[in-house]
C-alpha positions as CSV (number, residue, x, y, z in Angstrom):
1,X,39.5,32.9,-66.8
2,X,36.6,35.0,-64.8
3,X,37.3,34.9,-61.6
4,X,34.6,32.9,-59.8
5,X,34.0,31.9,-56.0
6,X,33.3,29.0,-54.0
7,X,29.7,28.8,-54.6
8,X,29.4,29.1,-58.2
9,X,32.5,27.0,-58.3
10,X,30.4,24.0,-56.7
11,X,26.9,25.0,-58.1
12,X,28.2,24.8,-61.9
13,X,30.3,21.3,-60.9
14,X,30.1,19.1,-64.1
15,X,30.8,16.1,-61.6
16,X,28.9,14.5,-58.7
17,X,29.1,17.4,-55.8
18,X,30.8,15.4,-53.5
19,X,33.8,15.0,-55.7
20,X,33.6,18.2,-56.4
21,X,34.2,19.7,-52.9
22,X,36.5,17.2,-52.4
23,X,38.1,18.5,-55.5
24,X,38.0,22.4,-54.2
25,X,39.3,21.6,-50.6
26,X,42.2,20.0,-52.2
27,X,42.6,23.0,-55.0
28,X,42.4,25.3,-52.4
29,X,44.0,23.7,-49.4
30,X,41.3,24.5,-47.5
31,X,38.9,22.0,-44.8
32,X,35.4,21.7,-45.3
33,X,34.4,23.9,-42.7
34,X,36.4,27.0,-44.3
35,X,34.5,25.6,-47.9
36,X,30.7,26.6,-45.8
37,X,31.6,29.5,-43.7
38,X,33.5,31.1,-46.9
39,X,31.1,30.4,-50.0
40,X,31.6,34.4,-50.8
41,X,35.7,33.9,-51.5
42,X,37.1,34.0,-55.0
43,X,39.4,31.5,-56.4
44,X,42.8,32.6,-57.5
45,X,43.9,31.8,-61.5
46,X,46.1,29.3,-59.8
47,X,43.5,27.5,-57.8
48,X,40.5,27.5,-60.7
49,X,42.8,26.2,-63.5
50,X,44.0,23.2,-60.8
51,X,40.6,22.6,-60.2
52,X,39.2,23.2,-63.4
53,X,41.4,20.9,-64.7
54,X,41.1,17.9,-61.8
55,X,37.5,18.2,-62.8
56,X,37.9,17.5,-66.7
57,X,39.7,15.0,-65.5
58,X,37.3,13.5,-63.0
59,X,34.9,13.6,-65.8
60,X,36.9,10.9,-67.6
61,X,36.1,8.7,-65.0
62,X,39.9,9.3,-63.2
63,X,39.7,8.3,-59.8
64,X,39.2,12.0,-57.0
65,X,42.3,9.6,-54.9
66,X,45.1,9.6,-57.6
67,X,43.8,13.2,-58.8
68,X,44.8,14.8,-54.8
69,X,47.1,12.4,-54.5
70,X,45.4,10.9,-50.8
71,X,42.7,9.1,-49.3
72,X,41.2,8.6,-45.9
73,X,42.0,5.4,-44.1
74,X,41.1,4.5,-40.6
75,X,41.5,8.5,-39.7
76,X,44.4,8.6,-41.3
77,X,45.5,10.8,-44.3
78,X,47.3,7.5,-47.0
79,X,49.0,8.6,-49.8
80,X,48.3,7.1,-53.4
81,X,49.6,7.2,-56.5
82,X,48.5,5.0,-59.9
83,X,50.7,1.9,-58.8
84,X,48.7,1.2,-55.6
85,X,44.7,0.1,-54.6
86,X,42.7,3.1,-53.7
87,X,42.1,2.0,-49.6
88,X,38.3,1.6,-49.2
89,X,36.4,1.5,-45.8
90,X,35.8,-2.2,-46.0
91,X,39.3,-2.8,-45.5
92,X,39.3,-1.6,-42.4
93,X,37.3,-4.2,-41.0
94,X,41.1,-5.9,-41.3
95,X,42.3,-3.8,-39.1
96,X,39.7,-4.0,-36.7
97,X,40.1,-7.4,-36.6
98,X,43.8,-7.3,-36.7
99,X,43.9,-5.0,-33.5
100,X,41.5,-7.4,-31.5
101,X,43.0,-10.4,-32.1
102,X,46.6,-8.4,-30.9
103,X,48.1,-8.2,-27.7
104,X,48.5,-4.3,-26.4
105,X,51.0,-4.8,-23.9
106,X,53.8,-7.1,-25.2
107,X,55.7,-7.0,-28.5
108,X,53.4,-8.6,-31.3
109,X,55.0,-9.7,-34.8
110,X,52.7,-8.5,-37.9
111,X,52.8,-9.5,-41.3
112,X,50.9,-7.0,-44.2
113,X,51.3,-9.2,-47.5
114,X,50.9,-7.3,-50.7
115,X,51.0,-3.8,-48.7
116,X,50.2,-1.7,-51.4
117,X,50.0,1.8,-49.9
118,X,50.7,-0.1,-46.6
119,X,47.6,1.3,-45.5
120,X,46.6,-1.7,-43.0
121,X,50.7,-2.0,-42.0
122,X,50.3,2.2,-40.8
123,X,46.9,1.8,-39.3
124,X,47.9,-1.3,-37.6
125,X,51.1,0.2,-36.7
126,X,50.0,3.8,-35.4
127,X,47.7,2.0,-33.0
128,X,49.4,-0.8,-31.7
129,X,52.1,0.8,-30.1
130,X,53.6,-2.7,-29.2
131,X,53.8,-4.2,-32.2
132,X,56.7,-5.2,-34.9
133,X,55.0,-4.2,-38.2
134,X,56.9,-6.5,-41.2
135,X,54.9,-5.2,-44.8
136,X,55.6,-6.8,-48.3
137,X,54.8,-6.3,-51.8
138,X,56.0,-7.6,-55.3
139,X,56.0,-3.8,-56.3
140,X,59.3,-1.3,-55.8
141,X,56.7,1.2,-56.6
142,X,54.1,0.4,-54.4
143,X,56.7,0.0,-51.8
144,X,58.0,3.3,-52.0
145,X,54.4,4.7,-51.4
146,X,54.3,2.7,-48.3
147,X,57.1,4.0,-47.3
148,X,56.4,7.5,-47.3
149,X,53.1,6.8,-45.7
150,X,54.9,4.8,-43.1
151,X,57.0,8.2,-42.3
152,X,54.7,10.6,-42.7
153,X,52.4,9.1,-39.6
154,X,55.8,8.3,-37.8
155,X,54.7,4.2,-37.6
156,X,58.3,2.2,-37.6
157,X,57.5,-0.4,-40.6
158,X,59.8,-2.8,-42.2
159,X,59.4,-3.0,-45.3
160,X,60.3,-6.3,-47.8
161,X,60.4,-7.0,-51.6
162,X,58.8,-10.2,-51.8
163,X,56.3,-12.1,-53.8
164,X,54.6,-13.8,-50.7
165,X,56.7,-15.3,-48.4
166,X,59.6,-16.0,-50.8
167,X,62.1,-13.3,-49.1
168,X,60.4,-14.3,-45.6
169,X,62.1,-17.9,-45.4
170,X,62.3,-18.9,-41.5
171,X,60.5,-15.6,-40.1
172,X,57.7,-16.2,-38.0
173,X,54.7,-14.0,-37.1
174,X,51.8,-13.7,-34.5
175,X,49.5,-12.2,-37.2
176,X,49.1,-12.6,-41.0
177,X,46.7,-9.9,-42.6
178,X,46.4,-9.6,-46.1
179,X,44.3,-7.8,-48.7
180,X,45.5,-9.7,-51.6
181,X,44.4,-9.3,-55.0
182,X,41.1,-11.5,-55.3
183,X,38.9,-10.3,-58.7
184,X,38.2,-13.2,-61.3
185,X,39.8,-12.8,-64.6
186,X,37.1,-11.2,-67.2
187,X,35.1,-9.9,-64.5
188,X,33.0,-7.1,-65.7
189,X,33.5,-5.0,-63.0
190,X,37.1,-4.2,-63.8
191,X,35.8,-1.9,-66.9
192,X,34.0,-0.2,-64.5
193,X,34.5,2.8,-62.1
194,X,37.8,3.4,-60.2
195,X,38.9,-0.6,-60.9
196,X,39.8,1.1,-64.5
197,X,42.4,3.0,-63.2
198,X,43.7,1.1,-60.2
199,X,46.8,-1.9,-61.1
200,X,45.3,-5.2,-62.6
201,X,48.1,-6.9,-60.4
202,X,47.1,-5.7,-57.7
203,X,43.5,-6.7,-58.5
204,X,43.3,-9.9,-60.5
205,X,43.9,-13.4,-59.4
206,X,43.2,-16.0,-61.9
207,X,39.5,-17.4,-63.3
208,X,38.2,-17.5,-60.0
209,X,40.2,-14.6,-58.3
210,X,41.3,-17.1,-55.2
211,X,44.8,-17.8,-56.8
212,X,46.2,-15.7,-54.5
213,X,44.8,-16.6,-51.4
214,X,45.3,-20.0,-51.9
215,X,49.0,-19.8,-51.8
216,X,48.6,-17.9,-49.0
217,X,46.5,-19.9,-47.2
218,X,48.9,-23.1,-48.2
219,X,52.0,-21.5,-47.1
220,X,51.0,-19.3,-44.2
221,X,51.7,-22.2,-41.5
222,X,55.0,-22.0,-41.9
223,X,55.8,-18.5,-40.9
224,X,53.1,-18.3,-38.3
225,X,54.3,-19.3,-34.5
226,X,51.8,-21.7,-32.3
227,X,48.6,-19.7,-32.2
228,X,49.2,-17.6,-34.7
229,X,46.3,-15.3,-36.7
230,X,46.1,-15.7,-40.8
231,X,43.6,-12.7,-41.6
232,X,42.4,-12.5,-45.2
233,X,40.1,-9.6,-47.1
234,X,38.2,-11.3,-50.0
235,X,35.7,-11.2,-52.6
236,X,31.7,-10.4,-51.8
237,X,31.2,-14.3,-53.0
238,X,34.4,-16.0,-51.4
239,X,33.9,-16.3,-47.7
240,X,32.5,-20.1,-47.9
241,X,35.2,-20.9,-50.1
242,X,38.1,-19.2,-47.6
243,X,36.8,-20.5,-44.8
244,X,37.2,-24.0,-46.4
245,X,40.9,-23.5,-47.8
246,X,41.8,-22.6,-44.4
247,X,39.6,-25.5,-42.4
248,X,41.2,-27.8,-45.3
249,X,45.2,-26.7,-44.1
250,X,44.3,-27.1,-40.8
251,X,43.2,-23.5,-39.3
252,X,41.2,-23.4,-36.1
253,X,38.4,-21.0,-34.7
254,X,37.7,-20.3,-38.7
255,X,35.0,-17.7,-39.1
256,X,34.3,-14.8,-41.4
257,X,33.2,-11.0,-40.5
258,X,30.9,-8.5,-42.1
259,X,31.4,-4.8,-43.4
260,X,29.0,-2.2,-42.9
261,X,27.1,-3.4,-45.8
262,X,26.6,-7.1,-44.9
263,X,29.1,-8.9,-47.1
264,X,31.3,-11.3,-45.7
265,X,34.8,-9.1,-45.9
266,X,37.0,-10.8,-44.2
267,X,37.6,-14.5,-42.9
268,X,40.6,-15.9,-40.3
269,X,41.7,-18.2,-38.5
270,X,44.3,-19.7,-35.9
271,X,46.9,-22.0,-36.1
272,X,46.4,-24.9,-33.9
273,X,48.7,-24.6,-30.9
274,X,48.2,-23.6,-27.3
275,X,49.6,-20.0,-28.0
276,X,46.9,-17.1,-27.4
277,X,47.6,-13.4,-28.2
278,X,44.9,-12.0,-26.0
């Protein structure tokens, strides 16, 4: 293989360029900054038949996340790997909301159903020093990612096989967050982009994709103490219908937030009870 530097490397990509340095900072083990001041250096054989190859394979439509093996999540570096969601910035927004609904000076009891990478469990954890981070998820796979992520940002997590609450019988928590799976079965959008690649279990829940949150809104009661937070991510289209499932159990203060792009992302609400985190 000619040898060829950085920017012919990124003029000839075959890919969108932002994959593509994304791609070559990864090959290269180099930052962004070193990618700009350094356009003149040549790639070693090693590093142009890794990137080479990530880019074949980008061409395929493989997600640039499971190729490197990461992906940026609230400032943190999350590891991934096919048996977990891709994090995406939307998500976040649960954080956010987790974190301001959370006491910062006394210990707070957290719940991360269906943790996946246990991205929102490490976010939540690394910056609320106070709290008691509990994560689940029906996947030994996707649990063994969390846990790795949960070490390598040095965030104390406990960390449960469970589908729901089943292994969680008479824990209680001050905060519920969940990003459960919530796409309607034969939604087109699944044979498209990164959704292709990422675990249907993780992304389908039944013909209207709210199977999922309706048993966890139906059985979050019990394992939340007086005053407690239930915090769900949903569908662009589901926020009317969240907000009724949890008005309909009984859930006070229910209201929904919007992402950066104006969608209703999120919705909550709090247990009725005199108990207030903040």
């Amino acid at each position: 293989m000619a040898a060829t530097s950085i920017a012919e490397v990124l003029r000839t990509a075959a890919i969108d360029p932002a994959d593509a340095r994304v791609l070559l900072r990864a090959a290269l083990g180099a930052s962004a900054a070193h990618l700009a001041a350094h356009p003149e250096q040549v790639l070693t054989s090693t590093e142009s038949e890794r990137y080479h190859a990530w880019v074949e394979r980008r061409r395929a439509g493989e997600p640039v996340a499971y190729l490197i093996g990461e992906r940026e999540f609230y400032s943190l570096a999350i590891k991934v790997t096919p048996a977990v969601l891709i994090p995406r910035p939307e998500t976040e927004l649960l954080v956010e909301a987790a974190l301001e609904l959370s006491a910062t000076d006394v210990p707070v009891r957290v719940l991360d159903l269906a943790t996946g990478s246990g991205c929102v469990a490490v976010a939540i954890g690394r910056h609320r020093a106070s709290a008691r981070v509990t994560a689940t998820d029906i996947s030994r796979d996707a649990l063994t990612v969390a846990r790795s992520n949960a070490e390598a940002h040095g965030v104390d997590v406990e960390f449960i096989e469970s589908d729901w609450f089943t292994a969680l019988s008479g824990r209680r928590f001050d905060l519920i967050v969940s990003n459960p799976p919530y796409i309607a079965e034969g939604d087109s959008h699944l044979d498209s982009g990164d959704l292709r690649f990422e675990p249907r279990s993780a992304l389908v829940a039944g013909p209207d994709g709210l199977a999922c949150i309706s048993t966890i809104v139906s059985q979050a009661d019990a394992h939340l103490v007086p005053g407690g937070w239930l915090l769900l991510e949903h569908g662009f289209d589901q926020a009317a219908r969240c907000r009724e499932l949890l008005q309909r159990v009984g859930f006070q203060q229910v209201t929904s937030r919007r992402d950066l792009a104006g969608i209703e992302r999120i919705s909550y609400g709090q247990r009725g009870a005199t108990k207030v985190l903040r």
